[in-house]
N, C-alpha and C positions, 0 to 999 in steps of 0.2 A: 475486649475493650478495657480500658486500665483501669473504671471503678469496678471493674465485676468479677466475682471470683469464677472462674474456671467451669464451676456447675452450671451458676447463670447463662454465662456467655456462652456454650455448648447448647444448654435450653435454647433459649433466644433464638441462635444461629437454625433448630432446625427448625420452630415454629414460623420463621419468618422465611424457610425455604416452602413451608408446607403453605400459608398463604399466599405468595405467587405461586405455585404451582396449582393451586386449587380449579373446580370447576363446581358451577352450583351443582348441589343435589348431591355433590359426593357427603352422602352420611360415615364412610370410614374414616376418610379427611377432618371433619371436623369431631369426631371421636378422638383420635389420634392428637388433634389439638388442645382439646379439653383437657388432655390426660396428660400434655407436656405443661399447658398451662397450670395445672396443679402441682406439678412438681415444682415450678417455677416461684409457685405465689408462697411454698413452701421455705424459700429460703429469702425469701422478701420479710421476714417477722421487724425488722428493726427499720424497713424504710416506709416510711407512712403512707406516700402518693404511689410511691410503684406497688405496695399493697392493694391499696383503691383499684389502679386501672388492673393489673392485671386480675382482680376481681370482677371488674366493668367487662373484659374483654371473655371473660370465662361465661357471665352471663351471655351478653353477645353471640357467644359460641352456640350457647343452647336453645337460642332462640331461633337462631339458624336452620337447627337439628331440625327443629320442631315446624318450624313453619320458613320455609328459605323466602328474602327479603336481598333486595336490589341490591342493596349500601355497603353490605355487609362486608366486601374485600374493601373498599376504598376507608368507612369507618373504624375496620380493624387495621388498617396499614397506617392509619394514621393514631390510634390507639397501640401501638406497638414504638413509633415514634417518640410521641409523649412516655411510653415506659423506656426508653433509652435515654432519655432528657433527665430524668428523674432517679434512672440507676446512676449514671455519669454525675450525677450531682450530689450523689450520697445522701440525697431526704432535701438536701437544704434548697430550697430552689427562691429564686427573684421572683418579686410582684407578680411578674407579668406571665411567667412561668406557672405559677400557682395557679392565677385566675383561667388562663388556657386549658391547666386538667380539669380544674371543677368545672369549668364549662361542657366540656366532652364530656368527662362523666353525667354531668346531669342531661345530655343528650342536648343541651342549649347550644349550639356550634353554630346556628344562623345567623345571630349577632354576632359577626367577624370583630375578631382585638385587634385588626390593624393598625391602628389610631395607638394603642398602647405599644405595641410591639410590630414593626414591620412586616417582619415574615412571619406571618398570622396564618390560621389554620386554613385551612382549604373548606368551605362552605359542603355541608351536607347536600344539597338540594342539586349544585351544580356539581361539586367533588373539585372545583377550581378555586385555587389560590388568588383572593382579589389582586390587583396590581400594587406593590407596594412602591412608597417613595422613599425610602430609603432601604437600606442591610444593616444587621447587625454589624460590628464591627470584626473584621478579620485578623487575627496578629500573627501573623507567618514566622514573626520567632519564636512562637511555643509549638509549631509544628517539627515533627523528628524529619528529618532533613531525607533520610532513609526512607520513612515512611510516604513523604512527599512523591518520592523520584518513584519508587514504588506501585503507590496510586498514578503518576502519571502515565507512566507503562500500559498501567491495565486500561488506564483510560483510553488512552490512544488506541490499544486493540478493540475497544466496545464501541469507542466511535467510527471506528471503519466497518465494523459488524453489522452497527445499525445502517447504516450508510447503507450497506446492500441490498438488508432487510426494506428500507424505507423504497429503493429503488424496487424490488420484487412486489412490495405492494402497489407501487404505480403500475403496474405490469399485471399483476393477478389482487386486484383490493379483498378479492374474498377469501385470501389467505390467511385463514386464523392463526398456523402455528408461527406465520411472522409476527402476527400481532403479539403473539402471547410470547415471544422473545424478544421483540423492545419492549415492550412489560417490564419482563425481567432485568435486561440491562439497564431499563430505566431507575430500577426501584433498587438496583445493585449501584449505582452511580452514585443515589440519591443516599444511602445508607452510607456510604464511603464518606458522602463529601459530610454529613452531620458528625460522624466523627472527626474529622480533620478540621470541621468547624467554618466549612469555603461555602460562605451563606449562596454567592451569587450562584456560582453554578450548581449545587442543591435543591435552589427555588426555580431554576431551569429543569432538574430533571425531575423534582415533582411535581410538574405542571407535567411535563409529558408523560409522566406516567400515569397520571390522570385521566388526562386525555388516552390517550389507550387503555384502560381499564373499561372508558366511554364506549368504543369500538368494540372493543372483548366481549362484552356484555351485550353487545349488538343495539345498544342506544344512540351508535353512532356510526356511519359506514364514513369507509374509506371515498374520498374523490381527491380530485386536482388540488383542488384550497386545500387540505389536509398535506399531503404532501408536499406541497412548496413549502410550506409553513414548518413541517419536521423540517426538511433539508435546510431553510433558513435559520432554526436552534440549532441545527448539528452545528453551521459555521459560527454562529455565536459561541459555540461551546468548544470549538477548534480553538476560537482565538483564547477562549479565557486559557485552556490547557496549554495552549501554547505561552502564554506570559510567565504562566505557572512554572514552563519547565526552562523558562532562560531566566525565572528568577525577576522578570518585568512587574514588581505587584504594582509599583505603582499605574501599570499599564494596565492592567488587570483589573483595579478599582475602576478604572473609567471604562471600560467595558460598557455599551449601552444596554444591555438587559433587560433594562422598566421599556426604553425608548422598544427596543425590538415587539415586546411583549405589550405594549398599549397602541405599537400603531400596523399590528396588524387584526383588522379587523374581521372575525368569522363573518356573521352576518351582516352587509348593508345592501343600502336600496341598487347600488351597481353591480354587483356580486353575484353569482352563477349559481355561488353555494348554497342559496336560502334554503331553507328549512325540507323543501322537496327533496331538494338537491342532495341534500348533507344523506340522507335513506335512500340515496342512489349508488350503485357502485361508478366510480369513474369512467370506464366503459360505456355506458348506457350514456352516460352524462356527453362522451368524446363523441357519440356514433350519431347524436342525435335524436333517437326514442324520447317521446312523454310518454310521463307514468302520470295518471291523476291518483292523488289522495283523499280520501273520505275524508270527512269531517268528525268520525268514528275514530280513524287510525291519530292518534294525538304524538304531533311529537316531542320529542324530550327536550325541555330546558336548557337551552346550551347558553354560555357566558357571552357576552358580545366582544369580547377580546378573545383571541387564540393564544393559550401560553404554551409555550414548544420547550423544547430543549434539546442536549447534546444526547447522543449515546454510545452503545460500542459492544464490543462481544458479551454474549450472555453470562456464561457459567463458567464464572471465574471466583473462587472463594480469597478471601486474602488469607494468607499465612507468613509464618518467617520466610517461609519458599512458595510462592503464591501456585497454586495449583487447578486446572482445570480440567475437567470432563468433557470430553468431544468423542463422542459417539464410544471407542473401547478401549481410548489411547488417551492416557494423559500427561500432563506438561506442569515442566518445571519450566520456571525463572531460574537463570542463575545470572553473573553478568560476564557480559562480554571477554574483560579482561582473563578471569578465571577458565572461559573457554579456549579463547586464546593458547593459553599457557599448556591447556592438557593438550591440545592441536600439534603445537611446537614442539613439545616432549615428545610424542610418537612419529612427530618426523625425526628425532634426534636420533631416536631407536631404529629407526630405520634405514636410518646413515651409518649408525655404528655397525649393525647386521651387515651391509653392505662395504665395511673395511675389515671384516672380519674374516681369515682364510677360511676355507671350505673344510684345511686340516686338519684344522682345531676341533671337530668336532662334529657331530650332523644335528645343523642346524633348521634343516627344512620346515620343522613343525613350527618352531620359534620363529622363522620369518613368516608362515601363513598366519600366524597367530598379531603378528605385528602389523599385518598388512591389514587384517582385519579392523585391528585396533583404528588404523591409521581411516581407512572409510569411515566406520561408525564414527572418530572425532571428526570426521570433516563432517558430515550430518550436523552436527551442533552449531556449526558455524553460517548453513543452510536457510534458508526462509522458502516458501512456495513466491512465483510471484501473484496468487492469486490476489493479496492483499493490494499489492497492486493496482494490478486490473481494474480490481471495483471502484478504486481513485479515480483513475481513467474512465470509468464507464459514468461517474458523473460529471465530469468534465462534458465529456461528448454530449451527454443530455443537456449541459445550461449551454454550450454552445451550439447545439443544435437549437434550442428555444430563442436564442439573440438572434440568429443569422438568419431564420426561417427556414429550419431545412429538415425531413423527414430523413432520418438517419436509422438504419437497421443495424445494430455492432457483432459482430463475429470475435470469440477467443477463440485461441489454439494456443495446446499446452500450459495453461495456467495453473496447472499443476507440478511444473518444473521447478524446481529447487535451485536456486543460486544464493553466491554468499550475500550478506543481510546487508553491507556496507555498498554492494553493486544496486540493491533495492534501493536504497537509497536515494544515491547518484543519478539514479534512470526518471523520479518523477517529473521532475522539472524537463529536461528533453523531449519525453515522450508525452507531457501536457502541451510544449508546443508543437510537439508535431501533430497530432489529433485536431487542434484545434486549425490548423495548418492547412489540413486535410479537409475538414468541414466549412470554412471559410473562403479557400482557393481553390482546391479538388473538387469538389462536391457541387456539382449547377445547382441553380432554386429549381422548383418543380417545373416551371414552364418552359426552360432549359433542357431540362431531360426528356422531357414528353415530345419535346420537338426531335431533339436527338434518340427517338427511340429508345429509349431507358424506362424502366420503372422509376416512379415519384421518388420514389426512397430508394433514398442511395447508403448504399454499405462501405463501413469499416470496418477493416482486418486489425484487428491485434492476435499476433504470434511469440511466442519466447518458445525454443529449440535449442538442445545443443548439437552444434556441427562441427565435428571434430573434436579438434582444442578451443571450441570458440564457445562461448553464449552466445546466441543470435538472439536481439529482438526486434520485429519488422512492424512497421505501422504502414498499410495499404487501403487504397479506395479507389472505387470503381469511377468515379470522376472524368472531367477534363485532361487531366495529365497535363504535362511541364510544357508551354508556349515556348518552343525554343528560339521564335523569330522574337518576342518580345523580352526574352532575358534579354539575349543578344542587343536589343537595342537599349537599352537601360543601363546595359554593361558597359557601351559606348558612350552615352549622356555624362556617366560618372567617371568616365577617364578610366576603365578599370582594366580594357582591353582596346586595342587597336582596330580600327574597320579593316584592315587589309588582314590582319590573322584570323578573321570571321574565318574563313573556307576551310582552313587547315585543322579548324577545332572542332574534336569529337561530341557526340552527344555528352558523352557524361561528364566531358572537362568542362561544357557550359553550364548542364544542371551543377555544377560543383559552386559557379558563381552567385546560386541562391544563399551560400551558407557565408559571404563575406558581411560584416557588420554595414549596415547599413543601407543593405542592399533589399528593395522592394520593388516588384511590379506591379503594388497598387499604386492608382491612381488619387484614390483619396482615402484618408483614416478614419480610421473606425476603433472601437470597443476591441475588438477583436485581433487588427493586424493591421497592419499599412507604413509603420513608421522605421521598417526595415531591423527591427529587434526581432530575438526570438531564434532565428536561423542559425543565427552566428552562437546562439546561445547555446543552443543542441551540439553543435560542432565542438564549443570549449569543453563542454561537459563531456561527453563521449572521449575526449581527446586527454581531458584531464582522469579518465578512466581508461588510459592507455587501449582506446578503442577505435575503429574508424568506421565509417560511415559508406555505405555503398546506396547510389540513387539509379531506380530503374522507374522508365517512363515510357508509356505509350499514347501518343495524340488519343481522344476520343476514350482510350479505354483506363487510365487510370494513373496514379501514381506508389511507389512502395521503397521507403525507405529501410535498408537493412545496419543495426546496429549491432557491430561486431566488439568483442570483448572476451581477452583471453583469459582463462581460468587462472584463478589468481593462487588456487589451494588443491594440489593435487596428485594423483600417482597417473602416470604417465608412458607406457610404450615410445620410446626414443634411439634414433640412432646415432652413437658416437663418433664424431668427426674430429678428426685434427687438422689446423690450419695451424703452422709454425708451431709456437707455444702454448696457441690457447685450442681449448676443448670445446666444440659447440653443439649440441644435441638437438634433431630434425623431429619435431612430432612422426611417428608412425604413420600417423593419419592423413600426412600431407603430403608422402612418398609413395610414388609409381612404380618406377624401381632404380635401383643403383648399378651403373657397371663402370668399368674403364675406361678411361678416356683416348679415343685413339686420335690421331692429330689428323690422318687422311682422313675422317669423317667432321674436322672442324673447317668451316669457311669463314672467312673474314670480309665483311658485308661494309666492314668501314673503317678508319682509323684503331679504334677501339673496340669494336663493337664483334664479336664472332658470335655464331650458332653451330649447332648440333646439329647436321643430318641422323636422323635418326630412323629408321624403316621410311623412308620416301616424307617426313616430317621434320621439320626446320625450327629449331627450337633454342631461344637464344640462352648464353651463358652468360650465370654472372657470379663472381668470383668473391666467394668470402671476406679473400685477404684485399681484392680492390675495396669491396661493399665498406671493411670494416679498417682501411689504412693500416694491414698487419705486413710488414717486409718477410718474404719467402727463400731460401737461398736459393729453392728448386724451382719445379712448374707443380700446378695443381694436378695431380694422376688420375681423378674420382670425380665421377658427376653423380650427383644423383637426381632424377625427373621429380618435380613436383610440381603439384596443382595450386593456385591460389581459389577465393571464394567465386569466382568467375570462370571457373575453371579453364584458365588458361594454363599451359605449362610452361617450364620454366628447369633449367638444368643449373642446378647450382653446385660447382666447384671446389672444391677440398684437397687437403693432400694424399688424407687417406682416410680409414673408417675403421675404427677400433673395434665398434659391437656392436649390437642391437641388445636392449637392455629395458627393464622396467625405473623409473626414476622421480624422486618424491622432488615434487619442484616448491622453491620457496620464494615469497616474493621479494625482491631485490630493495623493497625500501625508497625514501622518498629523496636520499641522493640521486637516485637514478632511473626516475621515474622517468624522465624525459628523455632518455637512452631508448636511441630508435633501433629497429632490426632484434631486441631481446625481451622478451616477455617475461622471463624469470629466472631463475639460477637454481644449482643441486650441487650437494657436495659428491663428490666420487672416491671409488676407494683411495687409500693415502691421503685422503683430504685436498683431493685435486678438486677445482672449483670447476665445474661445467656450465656454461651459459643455454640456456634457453631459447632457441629461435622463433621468434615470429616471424611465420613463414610468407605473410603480405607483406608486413612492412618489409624486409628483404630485398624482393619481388621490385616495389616500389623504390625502395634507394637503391636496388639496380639500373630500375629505368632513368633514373634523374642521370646517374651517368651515363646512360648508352644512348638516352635521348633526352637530353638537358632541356630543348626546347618543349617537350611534351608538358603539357600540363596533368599532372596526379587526379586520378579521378577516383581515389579512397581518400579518406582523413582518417 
């Protein structure tokens, strides 16, 4: 912190790791405290109040030892507070400031200073921050702009942490070591934001961590109310971070806060949560069990307002390079661009290896060593999608609670790694498709029960990689795709002719979900009906040079598959030549390759020939047709490939240079819209190879061989 020298701030930082981590009774813990607190109070000789508290706090400590007492994490975290107020301030402190330590220290803290100072200490008795109607003032130009972007980051990763943590506790309430890590993200949020000086979301995450200290200490269990109420601070504290990182303050100031924080109420007379309640886990509460309470068993004081807040990953320290501990592997920040550039460099090196003669020298060692390099850079550029997921998984929960539907969620593979830019791009898509899912897919209970179904119905979320592709699939056991009621809706909108009904495949009609506008609800809801969303998924997917496969079974379900080809990577490819240009076949898409012989081609139509191939009919489509390249010759080479359907498909060449390992780079946003190529590679001599995408191909083959078909990928 910029008033503290170096010993303090080192002090500080572990006293204030070792009281979140605490548990009562530990007598090594608060020896260990003592002993840093001494060293601490030792270089406080010239500041008068941070003398005092950490004095107050060293008593505190010992009284602890001696006789363990309730308060004692909540009064020392806020005793620790007031000594950061007071170090930051170099001695000199405001009115209001002043009368706030004397008050703690004389152990007076039940006469709240609200009235003097808004954001006022948090009440001993309750350990809650009264509601305040105003903030300090915030001035976001004396924030370091670094530091800002910084803390945003971290935030954004501890608000998806708690997210989890808050969901796991809906799920198991007796789970202490969640509690006790929104704890920590709480009181780590809440220390960030008092230096950065961001009163409102500060007086957010010390109300929640309050509130969970209430839990920890087991004066308070977890239920329903509890929950909703975190999950409703976490979106309070989404939006305020999000203003924060587009630079919106003044959107930011108006943030309702006080409003969220005054009107929701723990205790009232219509409320589930009374005071029984609140000593019950959620479970008991869900299942329907009475527990009676004696008159003996008293329970603890709670605020009649809930103050929540935002959170996010636990054990994140800040530094110049922010560093955190996860289980035996830990992590740097660095930024994007910097990753970048070292990515690029070892594909450079790995291009130049590859123009390199083999004469010049034995280079074997230097190319494993390069190729190595080139994996471990791509790792950097990596994310899991489990982050992800846990978005999605509450999504599925609030729309499960709107729509009334018992929803069971399945992951697969959320432990898969793709680039962080593809995370990105996928939340929006695959929030509407989930939601999709759960509102059109999924019957209500009485629905299923008559269809022979269990009440709860399941959602599949999957991410896999197949081949050269990312897949990620969103499925459910549901209704599946009305194809007689697209079809007719299809017709109402002018979008299809009644007489081309017969001729159209299942999947070129499910394709008609994804046109703008297009709904087969009959009336709007919260949720869907106004023909958005579909068409949404499709741009996004499409705007990530990806496309979309829809499979569907009456009665037993629906599963969208979202295809995307690796954007960064080394690659098994074979070399083909058509005329001048070079195009290289993923490995993984190739059956096999032979000659072309002319008495094994039929010609089925004007344009249109196939492959006899062992008693199999297999149509061809010709690079230089697919791609408008003039040939002087005929194509000689077919080589058999699979699309994600596994259909096959012989696709035509002049001829086949090699089979070869190839670092592909992405082509850029001239040419993002370039169909049939997913990325580009330089080759030896600086010859530029094109990258096939082996669907799209596939697909602008079909459009010419059969014009009238309709494409059932995007």
């Amino acid at each position: 912190m910029k008033h503290k020298t170096d010993v303090q701030g080192s002090i500080f930082d572990t006293v204030t790791k070792q009281i979140i981590a605490y548990e009562p009774g530990d007598v090594l813990a608060v020896s260990e405290i003592i002993a840093d607190l001494e060293k601490l109070s030792d270089t406080l000789q010239t500041n008068k109040y941070g003398k005092l508290i950490c004095t107050r706090l060293i008593e505190m400590s010992r009284q602890e030892l001696s006789d363990s007492w309730g308060k004692f994490v909540s009064d020392f975290s806020l005793g620790l507070d007031l000594l950061r107020d007071a170090e930051e301030s170099s001695g000199t402190l405001p009115e209001w400031k002043s009368k706030r330590i004397q008050e703690w220290i004389s152990g007076n803290t039940d006469s709240t200073t609200s009235a003097a100072k808004p954001e006022s200490v948090s009440s001993v008795k309750t350990g809650f921050v009264p509601p305040a109607k105003d903030f300090s003032p915030e001035d976001f130009s004396q924030i370091d702009p670094e530091q800002l972007n910084l803390f945003i980051s971290d935030c954004e990763e501890r608000c998806s942490r708690a997210q989890e943590l808050i969901l796991e506790l809906e799920e198991e309430p007796s789970n202490q070591d969640a509690v006790k890590e929104l704890f920590r993200i709480f009181h780590t949020i809440k220390g960030e934001c008092g230096f950065l000086k961001l009163s409102r979301l500060g007086y957010l995450s010390h109300n929640g961590e309050t509130l969970l200290d209430l839990i920890r200490s087991e004066k308070l269990s977890v239920n329903q109310h509890i929950v909703d109420s975190l999950l409703k601070g976490l979106d309070i504290a989404h939006e305020l971070v999000d203003d924060l990182k587009t630079g919106s303050f003044d959107e930011y100031l108006q943030v309702p806060v006080n409003e969220f924080i005054n009107g929701f109420p723990l205790l009232s007379e219509n409320s589930d949560a009374g005071p029984e309640a609140e000593k019950k886990p959620a479970a008991e509460q869900n299942s329907g069990s009475h527990c009676s309470t004696s008159a003996a068993e008293k329970q603890p004081e709670l605020p009649d307002k809930i103050n929540v807040v935002p959170s996010e990953e636990a054990q994140n320290e800040k530094t110049e390079k922010k560093v955190r501990t996860e289980a035996e592997d830990s992590f740097i920040k660095v930024k994007t661009g910097k990753v970048n550039y070292l990515v690029d460099m070892i594909g450079e090196l790995l291009i130049s290896l590859g123009q390199t003669r083999e004469n010049s020298g034995d280079l074997t060692q230097i190319r494993k060593i390069a190729r190595t390099l080139q994996y471990a850079g791509m790792q950097l550029r990596t994310e899991s999608v489990h982050t992800l997921f846990g978005t999605i998984k509450r999504i599925i929960r609030d729309t499960a609670n709107k729509v009334g539907r018992q929803i069971h969620t399945e992951f697969i593979g959320d432990d898969l790694e793709i680039d962080r830019t593809l995370i990105e791009s996928l939340e929006e898509p695959l929030m509407h498709l989930v939601r999709n899912s759960i509102d059109h897919g999924i019957e209500p209970p009485d629905e299923r029960l008559a269809a022979g179904k269990p009440v709860e119905g399941t959602v599949r979320i999957a991410a896999e990689r197949r081949g050269n592709n990312i897949v990620i699939s969103v499925g459910d056991d549901g209704r599946g795709l009305n194809r007689e009621q697209i079809l007719k809706k299809a017709v109402q909108k002018g979008l299809i002719r009644k007489e081309d009904i017969p001729d159209m495949s299942d999947t070129a009609v499910y394709n008609l979900i994804f046109i703008s506008g297009f709904s087969t609800n009959e009336t709007v809801s919260l949720i869907s009906g106004r023909g958005v969303g579909m068409d949404i998924v499709k741009q996004a997917v499409t705007n990530a040079k990806g496309h979309i496969l829809t499979q569907s079974i009456p009665g037993k379900g629906t599963t969208f598959s979202l295809f995307f080809p690796l954007s960064t990577a080394i690659i098994d490819g074979m070399t083909v030549q058509t005329g001048e240009n070079i195009f290289i076949i993923p490995i993984v898409s190739i059956i096999e390759s032979l000659k072309l012989d002319e008495k094994h081609v039929h010609r089925v139509a004007a344009d249109v020939s196939v492959l006899e191939l062992r008693g199999e009919m297999i149509p061809i489509i010709s690079l230089a047709e697919v791609f408008g390249i003039h040939l002087q010759g005929n194509d000689t080479i077919v080589t058999i490939v699979e699309n994600v359907t596994k259909e096959r498909f012989a696709i035509a060449s002049e001829r086949i240079l090699s089979k070869r390992e190839v670092v592909i780079k992405n082509l850029g946003p001239c040419f993002k819209d370039l169909k049939g190529i997913s990325s580009g590679t330089v080759l030896s001599g600086g010859t530029i190879g094109l990258v096939l995408d082996i669907d799209q191909v596939i697909e602008l083959g079909k459009e010419m061989l059969i014009p009238e078909e309709i494409s059932h990928e995007y």
